[in-house]
N, C-alpha and C positions, 0 to 999 in steps of 0.2 A: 585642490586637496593637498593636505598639507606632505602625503606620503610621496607623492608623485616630485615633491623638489629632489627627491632621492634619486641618483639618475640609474641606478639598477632595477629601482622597483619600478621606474617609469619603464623601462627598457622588458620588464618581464610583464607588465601591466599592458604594453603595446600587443606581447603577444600572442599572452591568452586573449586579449581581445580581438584580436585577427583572427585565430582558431573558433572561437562563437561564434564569428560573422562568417564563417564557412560553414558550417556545420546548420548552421539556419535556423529561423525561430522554430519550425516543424518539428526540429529534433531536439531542441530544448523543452517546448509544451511536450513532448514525448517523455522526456528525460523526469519531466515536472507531475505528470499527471499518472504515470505506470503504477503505483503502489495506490493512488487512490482510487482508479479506475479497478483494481483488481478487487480490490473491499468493495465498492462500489455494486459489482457481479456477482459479489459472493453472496452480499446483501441479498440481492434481485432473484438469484439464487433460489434462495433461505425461504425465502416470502412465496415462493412459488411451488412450494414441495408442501401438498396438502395430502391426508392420510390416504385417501385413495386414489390420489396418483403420486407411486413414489417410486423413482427410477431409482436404480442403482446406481449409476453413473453419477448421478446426481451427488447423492449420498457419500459416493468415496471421495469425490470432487471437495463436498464440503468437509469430511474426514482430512485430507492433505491439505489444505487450506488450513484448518486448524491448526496442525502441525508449521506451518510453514510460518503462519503466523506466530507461534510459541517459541519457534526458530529464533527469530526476528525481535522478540523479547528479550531470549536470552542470551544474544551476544549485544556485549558491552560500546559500540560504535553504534549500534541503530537502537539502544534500547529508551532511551529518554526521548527521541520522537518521534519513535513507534508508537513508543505506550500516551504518549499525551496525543497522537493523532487519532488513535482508538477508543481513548475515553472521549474523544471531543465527537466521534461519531456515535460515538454507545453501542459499539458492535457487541460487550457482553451484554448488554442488555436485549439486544435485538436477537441475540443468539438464545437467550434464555427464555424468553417469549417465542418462540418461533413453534411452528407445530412439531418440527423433526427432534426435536428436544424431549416433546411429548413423547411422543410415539416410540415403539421398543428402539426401530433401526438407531435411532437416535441416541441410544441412549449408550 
């Protein structure tokens, strides 16, 4: 690489790379998968709350979840791939289609 003839960037390049290799692939696949694993359940969630079984818990769960996702929209650092990681799952769509949408709690 042609950055690394640089001898500070190689010197600072050594040691973020020592810090990974401590922290371990577990906690990077951790680091990597947290936000889409959380969509992921919210999904699974959604798909699961049919009119006559409809917990509460559920429903506030998916209520802060919306929020939190809206969060995450509108601040300026996570918003361009938040929102392209969201359209590329079609969570509005899969939220708009969902029975809890239908139904009053939902709405």
């Amino acid at each position: 690489l042609e950055l690394l003839s640089n001898v500070e960037v190689a010197k600072t390049w050594k040691k973020l790379k020592k810090g990974l290799d401590k922290k371990g692939e577990t906690y990077m696949l951790h680091q990597r998968k947290f936000v889409p694993n959380l969509i992921q359940y919210f999904l699974d969630l959604l798909k699961s709350i049919h009119p006559g079984s409809v917990e509460k818990e559920a429903v506030i769960y998916c209520e802060r979840f919306l929020e939190f996702m809206t969060d995450m929209l509108c601040q300026l650092p996570t918003r361009r791939f938040f929102h392209a990681y969201l359209e590329d799952r079609k969570v509005h769509i899969e939220c708009a289609l969902s029975k809890l949408h239908q139904m009053e709690q939902g709405q």
